[in-house]
C-alpha positions as CSV (number, residue, x, y, z in Angstrom):
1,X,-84.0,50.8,162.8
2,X,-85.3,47.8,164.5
3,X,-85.8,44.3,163.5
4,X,-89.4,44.2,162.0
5,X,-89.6,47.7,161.7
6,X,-92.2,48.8,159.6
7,X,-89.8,50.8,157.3
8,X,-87.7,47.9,156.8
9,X,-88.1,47.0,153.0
10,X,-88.1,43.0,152.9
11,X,-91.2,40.6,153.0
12,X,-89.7,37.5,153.5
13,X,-92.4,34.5,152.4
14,X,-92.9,31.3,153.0
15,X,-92.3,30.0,149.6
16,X,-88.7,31.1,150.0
17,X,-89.5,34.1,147.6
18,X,-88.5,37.7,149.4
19,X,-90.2,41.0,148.3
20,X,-88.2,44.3,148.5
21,X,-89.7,47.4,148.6
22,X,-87.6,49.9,146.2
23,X,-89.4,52.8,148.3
24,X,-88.0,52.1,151.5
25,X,-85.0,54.0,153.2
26,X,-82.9,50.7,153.5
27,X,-83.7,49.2,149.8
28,X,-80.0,49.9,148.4
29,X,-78.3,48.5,152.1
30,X,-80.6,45.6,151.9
31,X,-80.6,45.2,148.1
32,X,-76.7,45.0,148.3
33,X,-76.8,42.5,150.7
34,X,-79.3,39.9,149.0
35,X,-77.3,39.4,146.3
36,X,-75.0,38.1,147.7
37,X,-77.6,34.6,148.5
38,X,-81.1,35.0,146.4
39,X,-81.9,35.2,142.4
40,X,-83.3,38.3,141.2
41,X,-87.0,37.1,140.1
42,X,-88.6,40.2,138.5
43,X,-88.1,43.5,139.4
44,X,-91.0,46.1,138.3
45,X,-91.4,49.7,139.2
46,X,-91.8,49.3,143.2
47,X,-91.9,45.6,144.7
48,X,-89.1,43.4,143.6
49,X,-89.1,40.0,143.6
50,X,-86.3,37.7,145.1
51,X,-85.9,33.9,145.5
52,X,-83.8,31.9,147.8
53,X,-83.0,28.8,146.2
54,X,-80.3,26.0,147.1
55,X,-78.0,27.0,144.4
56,X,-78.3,30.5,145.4
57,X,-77.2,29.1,148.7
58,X,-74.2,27.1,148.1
59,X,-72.8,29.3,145.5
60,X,-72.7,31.8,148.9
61,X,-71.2,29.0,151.1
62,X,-68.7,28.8,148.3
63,X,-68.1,32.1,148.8
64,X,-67.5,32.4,152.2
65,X,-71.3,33.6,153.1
66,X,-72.4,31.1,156.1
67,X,-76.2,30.5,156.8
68,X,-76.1,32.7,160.3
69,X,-75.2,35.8,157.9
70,X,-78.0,34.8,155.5
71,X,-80.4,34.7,158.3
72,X,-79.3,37.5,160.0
73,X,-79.8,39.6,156.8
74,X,-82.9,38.2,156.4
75,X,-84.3,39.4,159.8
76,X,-82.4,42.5,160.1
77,X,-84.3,43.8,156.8
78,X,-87.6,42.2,157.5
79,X,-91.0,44.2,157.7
80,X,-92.4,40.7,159.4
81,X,-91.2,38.3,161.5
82,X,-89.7,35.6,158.5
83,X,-91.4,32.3,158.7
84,X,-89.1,30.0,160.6
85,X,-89.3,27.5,158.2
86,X,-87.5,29.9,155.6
87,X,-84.2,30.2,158.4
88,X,-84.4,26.1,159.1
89,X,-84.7,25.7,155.4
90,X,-81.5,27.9,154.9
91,X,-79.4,26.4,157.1
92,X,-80.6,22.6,155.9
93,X,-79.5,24.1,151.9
94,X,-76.0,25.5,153.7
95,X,-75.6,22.1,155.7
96,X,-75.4,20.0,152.3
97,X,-72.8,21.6,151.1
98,X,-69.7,19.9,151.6
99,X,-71.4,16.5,153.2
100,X,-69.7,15.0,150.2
101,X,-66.8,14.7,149.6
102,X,-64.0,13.7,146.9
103,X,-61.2,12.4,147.5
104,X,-57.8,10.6,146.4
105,X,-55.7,8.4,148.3
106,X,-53.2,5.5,146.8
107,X,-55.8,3.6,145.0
108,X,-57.5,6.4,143.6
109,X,-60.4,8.5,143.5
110,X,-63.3,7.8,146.5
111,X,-66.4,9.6,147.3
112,X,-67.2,10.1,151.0
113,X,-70.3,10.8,153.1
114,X,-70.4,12.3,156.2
115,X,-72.6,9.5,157.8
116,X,-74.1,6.5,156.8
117,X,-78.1,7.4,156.0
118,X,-76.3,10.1,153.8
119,X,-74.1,7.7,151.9
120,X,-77.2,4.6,152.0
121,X,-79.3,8.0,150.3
122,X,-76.8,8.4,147.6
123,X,-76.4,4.3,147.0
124,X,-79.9,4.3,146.2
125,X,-80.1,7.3,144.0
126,X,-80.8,5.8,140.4
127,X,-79.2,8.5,138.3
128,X,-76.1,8.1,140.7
129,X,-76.1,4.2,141.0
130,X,-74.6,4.1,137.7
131,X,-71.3,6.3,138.6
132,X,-70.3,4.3,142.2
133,X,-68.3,1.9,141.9
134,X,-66.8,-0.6,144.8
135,X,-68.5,0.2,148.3
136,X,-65.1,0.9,150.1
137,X,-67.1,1.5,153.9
138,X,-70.6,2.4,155.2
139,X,-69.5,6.2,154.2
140,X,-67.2,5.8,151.3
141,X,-67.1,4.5,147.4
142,X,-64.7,4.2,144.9
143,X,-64.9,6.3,142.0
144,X,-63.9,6.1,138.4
145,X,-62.1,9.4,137.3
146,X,-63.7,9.1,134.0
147,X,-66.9,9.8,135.7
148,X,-66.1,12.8,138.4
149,X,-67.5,14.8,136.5
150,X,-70.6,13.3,135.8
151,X,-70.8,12.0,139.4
152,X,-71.0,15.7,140.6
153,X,-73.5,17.0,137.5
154,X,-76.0,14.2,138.8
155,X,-75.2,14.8,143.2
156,X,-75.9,18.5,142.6
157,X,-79.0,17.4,141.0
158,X,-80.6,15.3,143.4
159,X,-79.9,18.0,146.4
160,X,-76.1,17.3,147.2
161,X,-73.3,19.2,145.7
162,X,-69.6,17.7,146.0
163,X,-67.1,19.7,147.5
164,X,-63.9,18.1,145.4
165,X,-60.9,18.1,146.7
166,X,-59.5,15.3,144.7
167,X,-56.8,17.6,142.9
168,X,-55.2,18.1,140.1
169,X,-52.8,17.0,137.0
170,X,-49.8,20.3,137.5
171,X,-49.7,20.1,133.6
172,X,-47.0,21.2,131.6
173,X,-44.6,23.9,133.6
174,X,-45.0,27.3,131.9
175,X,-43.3,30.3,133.1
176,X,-45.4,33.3,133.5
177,X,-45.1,36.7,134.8
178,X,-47.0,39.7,135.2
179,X,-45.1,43.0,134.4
180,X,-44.6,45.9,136.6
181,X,-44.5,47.8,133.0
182,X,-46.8,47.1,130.2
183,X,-45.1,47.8,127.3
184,X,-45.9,50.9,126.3
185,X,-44.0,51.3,129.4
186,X,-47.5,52.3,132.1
187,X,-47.2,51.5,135.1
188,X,-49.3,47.8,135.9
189,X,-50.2,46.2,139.2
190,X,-53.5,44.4,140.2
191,X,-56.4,46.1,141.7
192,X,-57.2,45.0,145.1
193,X,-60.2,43.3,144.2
194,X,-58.6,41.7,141.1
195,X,-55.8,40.2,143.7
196,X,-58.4,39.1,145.7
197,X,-60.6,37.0,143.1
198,X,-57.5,34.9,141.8
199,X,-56.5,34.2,145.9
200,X,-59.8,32.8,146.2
201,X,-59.5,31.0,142.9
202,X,-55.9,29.8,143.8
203,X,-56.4,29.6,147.8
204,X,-52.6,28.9,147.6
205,X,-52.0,25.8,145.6
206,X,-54.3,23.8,147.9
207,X,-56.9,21.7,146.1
208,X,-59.8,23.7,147.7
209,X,-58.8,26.0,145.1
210,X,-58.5,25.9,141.2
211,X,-61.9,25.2,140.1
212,X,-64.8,28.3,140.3
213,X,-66.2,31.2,138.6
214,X,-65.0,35.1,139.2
215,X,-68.3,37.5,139.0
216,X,-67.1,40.7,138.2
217,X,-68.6,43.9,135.9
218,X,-67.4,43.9,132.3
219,X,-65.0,46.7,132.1
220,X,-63.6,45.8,135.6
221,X,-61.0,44.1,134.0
222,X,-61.9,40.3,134.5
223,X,-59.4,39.3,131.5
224,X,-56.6,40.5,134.2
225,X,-58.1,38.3,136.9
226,X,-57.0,35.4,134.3
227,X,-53.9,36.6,133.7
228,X,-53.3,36.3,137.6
229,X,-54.7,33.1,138.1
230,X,-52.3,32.6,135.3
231,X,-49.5,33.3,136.9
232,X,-50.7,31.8,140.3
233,X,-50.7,28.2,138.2
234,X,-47.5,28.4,136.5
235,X,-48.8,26.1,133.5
236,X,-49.9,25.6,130.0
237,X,-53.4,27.1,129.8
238,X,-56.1,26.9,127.2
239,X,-58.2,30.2,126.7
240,X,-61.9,29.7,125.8
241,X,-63.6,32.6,124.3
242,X,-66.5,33.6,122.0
243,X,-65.2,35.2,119.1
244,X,-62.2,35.8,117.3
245,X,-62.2,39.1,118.3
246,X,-62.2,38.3,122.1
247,X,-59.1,35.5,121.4
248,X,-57.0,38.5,119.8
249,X,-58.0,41.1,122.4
250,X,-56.4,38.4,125.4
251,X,-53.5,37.8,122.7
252,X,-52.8,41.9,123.2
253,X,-53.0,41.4,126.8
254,X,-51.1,39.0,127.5
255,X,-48.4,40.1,125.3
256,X,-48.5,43.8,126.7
257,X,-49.3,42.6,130.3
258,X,-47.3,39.5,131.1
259,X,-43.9,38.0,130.4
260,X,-45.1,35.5,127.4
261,X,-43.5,35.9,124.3
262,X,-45.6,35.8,120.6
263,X,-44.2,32.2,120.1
264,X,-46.0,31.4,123.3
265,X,-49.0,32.2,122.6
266,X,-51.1,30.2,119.4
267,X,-54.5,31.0,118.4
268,X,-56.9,27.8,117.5
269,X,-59.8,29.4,115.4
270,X,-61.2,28.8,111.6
271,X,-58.3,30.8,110.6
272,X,-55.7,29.5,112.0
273,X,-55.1,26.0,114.2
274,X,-51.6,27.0,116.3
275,X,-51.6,25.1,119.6
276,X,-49.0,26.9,122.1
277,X,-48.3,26.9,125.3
278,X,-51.1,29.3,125.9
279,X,-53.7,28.7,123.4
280,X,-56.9,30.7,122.2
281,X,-59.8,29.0,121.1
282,X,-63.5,29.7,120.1
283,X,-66.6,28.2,121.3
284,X,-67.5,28.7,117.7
285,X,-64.5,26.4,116.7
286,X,-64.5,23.8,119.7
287,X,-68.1,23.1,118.4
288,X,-68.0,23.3,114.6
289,X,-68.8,20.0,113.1
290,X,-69.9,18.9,109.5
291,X,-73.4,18.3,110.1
292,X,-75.3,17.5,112.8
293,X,-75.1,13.9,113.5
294,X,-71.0,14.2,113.1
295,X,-68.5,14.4,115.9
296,X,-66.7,17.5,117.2
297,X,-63.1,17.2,115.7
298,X,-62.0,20.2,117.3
299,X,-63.1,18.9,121.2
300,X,-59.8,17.3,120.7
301,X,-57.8,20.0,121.5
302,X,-58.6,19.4,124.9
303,X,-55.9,16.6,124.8
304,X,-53.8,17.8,122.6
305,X,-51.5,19.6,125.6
306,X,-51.2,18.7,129.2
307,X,-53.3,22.1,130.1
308,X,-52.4,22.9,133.6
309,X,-55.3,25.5,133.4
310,X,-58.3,25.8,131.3
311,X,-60.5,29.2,131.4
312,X,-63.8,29.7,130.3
313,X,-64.5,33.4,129.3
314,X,-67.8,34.6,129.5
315,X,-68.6,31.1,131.1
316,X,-72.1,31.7,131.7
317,X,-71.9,31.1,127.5
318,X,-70.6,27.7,127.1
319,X,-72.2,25.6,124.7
320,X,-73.8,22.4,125.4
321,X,-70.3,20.0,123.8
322,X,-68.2,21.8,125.4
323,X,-69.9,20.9,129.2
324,X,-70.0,17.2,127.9
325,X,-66.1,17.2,127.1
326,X,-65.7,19.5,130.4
327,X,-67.2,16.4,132.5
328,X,-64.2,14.3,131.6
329,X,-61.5,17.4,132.8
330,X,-62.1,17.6,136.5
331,X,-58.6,16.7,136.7
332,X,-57.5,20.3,135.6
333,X,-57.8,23.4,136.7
334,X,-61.2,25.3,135.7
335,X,-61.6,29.2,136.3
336,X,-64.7,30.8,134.6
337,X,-64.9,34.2,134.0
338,X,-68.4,36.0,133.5
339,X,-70.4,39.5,134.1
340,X,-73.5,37.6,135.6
341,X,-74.0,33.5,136.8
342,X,-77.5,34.0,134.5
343,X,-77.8,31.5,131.8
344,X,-80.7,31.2,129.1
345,X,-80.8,27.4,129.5
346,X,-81.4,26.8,133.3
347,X,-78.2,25.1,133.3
348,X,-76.7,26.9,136.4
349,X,-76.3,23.7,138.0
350,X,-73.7,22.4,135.5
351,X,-71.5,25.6,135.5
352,X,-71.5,24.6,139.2
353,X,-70.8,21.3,138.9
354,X,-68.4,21.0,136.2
355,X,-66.6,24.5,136.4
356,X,-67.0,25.2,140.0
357,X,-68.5,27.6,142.4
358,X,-68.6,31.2,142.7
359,X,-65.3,32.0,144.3
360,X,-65.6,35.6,144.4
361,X,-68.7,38.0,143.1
362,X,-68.0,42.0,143.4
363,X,-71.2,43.8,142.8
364,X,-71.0,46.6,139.5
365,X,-72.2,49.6,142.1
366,X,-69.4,48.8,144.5
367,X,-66.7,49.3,141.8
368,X,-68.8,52.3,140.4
369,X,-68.5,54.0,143.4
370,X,-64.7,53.3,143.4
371,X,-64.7,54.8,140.3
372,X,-63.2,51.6,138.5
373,X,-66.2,51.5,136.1
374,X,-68.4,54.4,135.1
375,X,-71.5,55.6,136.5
376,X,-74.1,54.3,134.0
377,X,-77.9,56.1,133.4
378,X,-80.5,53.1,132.1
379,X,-83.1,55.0,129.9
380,X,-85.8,52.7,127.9
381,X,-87.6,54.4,125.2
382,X,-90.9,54.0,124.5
383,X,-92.4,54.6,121.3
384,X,-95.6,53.8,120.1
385,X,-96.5,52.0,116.8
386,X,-97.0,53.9,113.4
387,X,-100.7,53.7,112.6
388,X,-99.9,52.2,109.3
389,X,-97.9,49.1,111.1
390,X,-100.4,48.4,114.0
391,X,-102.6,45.9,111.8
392,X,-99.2,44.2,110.2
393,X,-98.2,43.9,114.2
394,X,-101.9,43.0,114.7
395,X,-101.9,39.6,112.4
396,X,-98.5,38.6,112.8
397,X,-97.7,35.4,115.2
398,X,-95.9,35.5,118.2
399,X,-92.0,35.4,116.6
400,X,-93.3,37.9,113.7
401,X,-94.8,40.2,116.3
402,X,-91.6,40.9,118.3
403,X,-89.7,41.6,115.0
404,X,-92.5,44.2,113.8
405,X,-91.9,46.0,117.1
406,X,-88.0,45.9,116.9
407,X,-87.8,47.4,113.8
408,X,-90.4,50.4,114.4
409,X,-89.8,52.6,111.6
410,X,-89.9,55.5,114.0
411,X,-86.6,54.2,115.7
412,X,-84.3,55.5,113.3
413,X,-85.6,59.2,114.1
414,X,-85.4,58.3,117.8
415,X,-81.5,57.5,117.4
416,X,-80.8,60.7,115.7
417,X,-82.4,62.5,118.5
418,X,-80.6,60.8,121.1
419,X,-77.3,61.3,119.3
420,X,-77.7,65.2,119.5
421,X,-78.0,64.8,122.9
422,X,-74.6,63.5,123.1
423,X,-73.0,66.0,120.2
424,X,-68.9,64.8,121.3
425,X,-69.3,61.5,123.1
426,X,-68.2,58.0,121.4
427,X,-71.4,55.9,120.7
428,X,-72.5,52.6,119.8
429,X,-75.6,51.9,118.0
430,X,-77.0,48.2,119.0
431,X,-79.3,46.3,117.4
432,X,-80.1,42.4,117.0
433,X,-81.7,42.9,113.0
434,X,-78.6,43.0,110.6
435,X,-81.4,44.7,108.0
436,X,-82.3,47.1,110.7
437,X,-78.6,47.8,112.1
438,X,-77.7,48.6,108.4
439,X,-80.9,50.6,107.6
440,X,-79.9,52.9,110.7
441,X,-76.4,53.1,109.3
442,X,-77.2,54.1,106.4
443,X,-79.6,56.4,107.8
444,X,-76.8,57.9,109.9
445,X,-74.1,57.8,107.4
446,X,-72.1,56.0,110.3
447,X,-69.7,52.5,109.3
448,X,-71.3,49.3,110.5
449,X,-70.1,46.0,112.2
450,X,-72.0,42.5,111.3
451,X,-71.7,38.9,111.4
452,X,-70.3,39.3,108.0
453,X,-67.9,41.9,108.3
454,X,-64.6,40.4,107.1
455,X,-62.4,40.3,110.5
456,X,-59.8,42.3,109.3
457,X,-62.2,45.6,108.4
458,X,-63.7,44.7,112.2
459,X,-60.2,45.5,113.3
460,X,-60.1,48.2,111.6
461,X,-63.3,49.8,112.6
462,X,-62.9,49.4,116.3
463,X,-59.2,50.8,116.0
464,X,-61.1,53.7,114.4
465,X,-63.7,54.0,117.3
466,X,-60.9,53.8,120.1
467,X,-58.6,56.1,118.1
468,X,-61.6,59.2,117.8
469,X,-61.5,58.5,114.1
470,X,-65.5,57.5,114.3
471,X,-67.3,58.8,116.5
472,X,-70.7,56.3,116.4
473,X,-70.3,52.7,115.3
474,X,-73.5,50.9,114.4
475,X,-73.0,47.1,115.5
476,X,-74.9,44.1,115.1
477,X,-74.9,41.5,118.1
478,X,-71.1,40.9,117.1
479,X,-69.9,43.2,119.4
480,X,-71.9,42.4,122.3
481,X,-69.0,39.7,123.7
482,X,-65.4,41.2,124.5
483,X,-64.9,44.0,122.3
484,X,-62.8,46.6,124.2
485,X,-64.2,49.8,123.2
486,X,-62.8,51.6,126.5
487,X,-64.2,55.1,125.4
488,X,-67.6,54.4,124.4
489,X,-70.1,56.3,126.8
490,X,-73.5,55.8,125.3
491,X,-75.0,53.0,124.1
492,X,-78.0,53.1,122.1
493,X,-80.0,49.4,122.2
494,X,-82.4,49.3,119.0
495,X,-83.0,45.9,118.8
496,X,-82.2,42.6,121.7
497,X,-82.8,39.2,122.0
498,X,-86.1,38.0,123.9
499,X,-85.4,39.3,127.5
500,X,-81.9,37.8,127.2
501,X,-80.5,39.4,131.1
502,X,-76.9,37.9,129.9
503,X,-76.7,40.4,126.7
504,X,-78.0,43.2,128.7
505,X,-75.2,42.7,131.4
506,X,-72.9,42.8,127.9
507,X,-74.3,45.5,126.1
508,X,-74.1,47.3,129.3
509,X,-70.6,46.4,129.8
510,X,-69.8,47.9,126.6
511,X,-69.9,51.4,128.2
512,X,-68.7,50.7,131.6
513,X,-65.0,51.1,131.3
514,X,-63.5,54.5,133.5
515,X,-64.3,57.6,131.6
516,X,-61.9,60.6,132.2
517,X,-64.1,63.6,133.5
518,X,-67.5,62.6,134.9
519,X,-67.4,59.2,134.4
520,X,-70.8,59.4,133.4
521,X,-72.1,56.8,130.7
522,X,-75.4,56.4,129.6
523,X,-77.3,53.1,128.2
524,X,-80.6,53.6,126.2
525,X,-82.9,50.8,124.9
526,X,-85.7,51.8,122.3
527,X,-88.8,49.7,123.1
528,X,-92.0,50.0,121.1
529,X,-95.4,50.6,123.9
530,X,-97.5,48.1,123.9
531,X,-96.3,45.5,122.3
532,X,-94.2,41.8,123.0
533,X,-90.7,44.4,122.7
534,X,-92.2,46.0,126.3
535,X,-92.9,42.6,127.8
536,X,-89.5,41.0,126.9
537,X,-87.8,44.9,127.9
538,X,-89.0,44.1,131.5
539,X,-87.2,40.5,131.6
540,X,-84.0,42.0,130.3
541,X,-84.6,45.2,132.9
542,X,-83.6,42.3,135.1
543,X,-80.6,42.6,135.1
544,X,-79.9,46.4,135.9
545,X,-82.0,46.0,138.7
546,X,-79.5,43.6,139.7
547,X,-77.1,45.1,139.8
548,X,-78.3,48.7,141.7
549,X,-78.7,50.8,138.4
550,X,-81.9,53.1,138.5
551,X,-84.0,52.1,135.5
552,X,-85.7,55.4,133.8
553,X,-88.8,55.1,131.5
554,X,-89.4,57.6,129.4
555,X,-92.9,58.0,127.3
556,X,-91.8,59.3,123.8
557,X,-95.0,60.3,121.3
558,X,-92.2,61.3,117.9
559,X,-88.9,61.7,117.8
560,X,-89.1,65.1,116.8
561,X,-90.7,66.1,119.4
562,X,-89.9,67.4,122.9
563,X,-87.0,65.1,124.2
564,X,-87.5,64.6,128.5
565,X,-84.3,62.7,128.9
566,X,-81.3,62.6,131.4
């Protein structure tokens, strides 16, 4: 096809927001493409929506995606000619990146421009004024290290991310090894794309590496990723994650993957405060303090070792003390590890800042196709409210109102149904109501995972799951962060948080890990019609458009009735 064919799915507009047709011949070519520089926006039945913003574009510089490619996408794909402000615009975002610079010579750490205007712009900045120090030339300041951190949260602010190449502390030696044998004697080596994300993280030692975020599926084995960069480093590293759970899942790992002994390894949690040469923490922990007006006593763990390497799982997570603390750490190295760059807060900006750009981003179809994850089928549900609860939904406020249509009565019965669908295949049950996860539990006669399951029976119950010994596990939103449950192949969502796109890209993930057979998975989210559950379904739908995953609707009048499902 032509440029500006009329089949050609994109509408690029002049508010830097670009419309995709999901009819058109070329959607899936240019969908794959996009993401790679724009944001998702919304994405109902036939015209998604798309936005180009500057993040969007130097997360892609990071990446190795220069503003000629972006362009060049942009009018390959168009339906119209794109406004040609929109291509100036793009390469202006693309030029910033990298204009600053930091440095370290001798005497320390400096901050260079790459002309005057540039560096006069940045001296008159008054959220940056505060964080120069000496004027060392017309294109070059001395910096503080106590405030490289800071310095970059408050550039990338005003319109001028930092390209730091100031380096790093090495941190305390550790030798570290990936095995050619796990210990149950397999066979192990990196995937290609696994090898690939921790070069780009590494890029050989040099400081242009060691500070970024890996985007990969969950399920496509991102916890091996860190074990690479790992070994790249050679150092002490601490291990953020966000549950006990996750911290004993990279313990089993490491120890069955690498070369680390048990004595290497030390777990800082509430039950237990070991610090090791590799250590694994909570978020929960790192940000535990008496009361609210207290200090973080735990933050301090961040000194307690001369971490080479600090990872951040499921960094699109991180609590708000744990950024301010990660400010003062630019001198280490920083890899995060997520399933999608999306955070609830807006704070995008920081994990860019203060953890580093996207280094490497492999999209969930591509490895699908590979057959490195399983093919997944998105269903949502619809239900419609009971008679008798339509006047309850009808008077209740906004919060009230979303809880009324999560906990449909009729849901329970929908579950069942969906379960004989699947007679033989392992199956998680998903809900964000502990009442409502038990109710259906108990409903199903199937064992049941909360917040306050004691951790040992948690251990026990997902050994049962990935040993056969149950086949459907009912879990609260416990289980929606690094739980390996590698044989789960349907997921059924009850219950979510208000159109959180982050724990659909988890629950999701919980399903995605290679099936033997088909390699067929399937994902189902029960949604009640016609109510806030519908609206905040469409925000979470998000996600699964973003990835490439067809997105089936179904119209359900009682779950006894005839099921029209894949």
């Amino acid at each position: 096809m032509t440029e500006h064919d009329p089949r050609n799915p994109l509408i690029v507009q002049g508010d830097h927001t670009i419309l995709v047709e999901v009819d058109s011949p070329r959607y899936e070519e240019a969908r794959d493409r996009l993401v790679q520089f724009a944001e998702l926006v919304k994405s109902p039945e036939h015209i998604h929506t798309y936005r180009v913003t500057p993040l969007s574009i130097w997360n892609a510089c990071a990446a190795g995606v220069n503003p000629e490619e972006i362009n060049g996408v942009l009018h390959e794909f168009s339906k119209y000619p794109v406004p040609e402000h929109v291509a100036v615009e793009v390469r202006d975002y693309a030029s910033r990146y990298g204009r600053l610079r930091l440095l370290r010579d001798e005497t320390g750490l400096i901050l260079s421009a790459d002309d005057p205007p540039l560096a006069e712009e940045i001296a008159h900045s008054k959220s940056v004024i505060p964080l120069l120090g000496e004027r060392l030339s017309p294109v070059s300041f001395r910096i503080d290290p106590a405030s490289r951190g800071a310095l970059k949260q408050a550039l990338v602010k005003i319109g001028f991310p930092v390209e730091d190449v100031a380096g790093y502390v090495e941190g305390e030696g550790l030798d570290i090894r990936l095995r050619a044998l796990t210990t149950t004697g397999e066979a192990f080596s990196l995937r290609q794309y696994q090898r690939e994300a921790a070069r780009a993280f590494h890029a050989g030692g040099s400081d242009r590496g060691g500070s970024g975020v890996i985007v990969l599926p969950c399920g496509a084995g991102k916890t091996i990723v860190g074990m690479a960069c790992m070994e790249a480093v050679q150092s002490s590293t601490l291990i953020l994650t966000t549950s006990v759970t996750a911290s004993r899942q990279w313990r089993a790992e490491l120890l069955d993957k690498t070369t680390l002994r048990e004595d290497q390894i030390g777990e800082y949690s509430g039950l237990a405060k070991e610090v090791r040469p590799v250590t694994l923490a909570t978020y929960n922990i790192m940000t535990w303090r008496r009361h609210k007006d207290a200090a973080f006593p735990h933050l301090a763990l961040f000194d307690q070792s001369n971490w080479g390497l600090i990872i951040y799982d499921e960094v699109h997570l991180l609590p708000a003390p744990v950024f301010q603390v990660t400010a003062t750490l630019q001198a280490r190295r920083r890899l995060g590890l997520t399933a999608t760059l999306v955070r609830e807060d807006g704070r995008e900006d920081d994990v860019f800042a203060l953890i580093g750009p996207k280094k490497a981003d492999v999209p969930w179809k591509v490895l699908e196709d590979q057959g490195w994850i399983a093919k997944a089928i998105c269903t949502e549900v619809r239900l419609p409210m009971p008679e008798d609860h339509r006047m309850h939904y009808a008077v209740s406020d906004a919060r009230q109102k979303f809880r009324v249509a999560s906990e449909n009565p009729l849901k329970p019965g929908m579950v069942q149904a969906l379960l004989r669908l699947h007679p033989d295949e392992p199956t998680l049950v998903i809900g964000m109501y502990v009442d409502q996860v038990k109710g259906i539990a108990k409903h199903l006669g199937t064992p049941v995972i909360t917040g306050a399951t004691a951790q040992k029976k948690r251990d026990k119950l997902f050994a049962d799951f990935k040993e056969g010994r149950v086949r459907v596990l009912a879990v609260s939103k416990v289980a929606n962060f690094a739980v390996d449950l590698p044989d789960a192949s349907v997921a059924i969502q009850v219950s979510g948080t208000f159109g959180s796109r982050q724990e659909e890209a988890q629950r999701l993930g919980r399903i995605l890990r290679p099936k033997p057979g088909e390699n067929q998975a399937h994902f189902y989210s029960l949604v009640t019609r016609d109510t806030v559950e519908q609206d905040f379904a469409l925000k979470r739908q998000l996600f699964l458009c973003e990835q490439g995953y067809d997105y089936r609707i179904r119209d359900v009048e009682h779950p006894e009735g005839p099921l029209e499902l894949p």
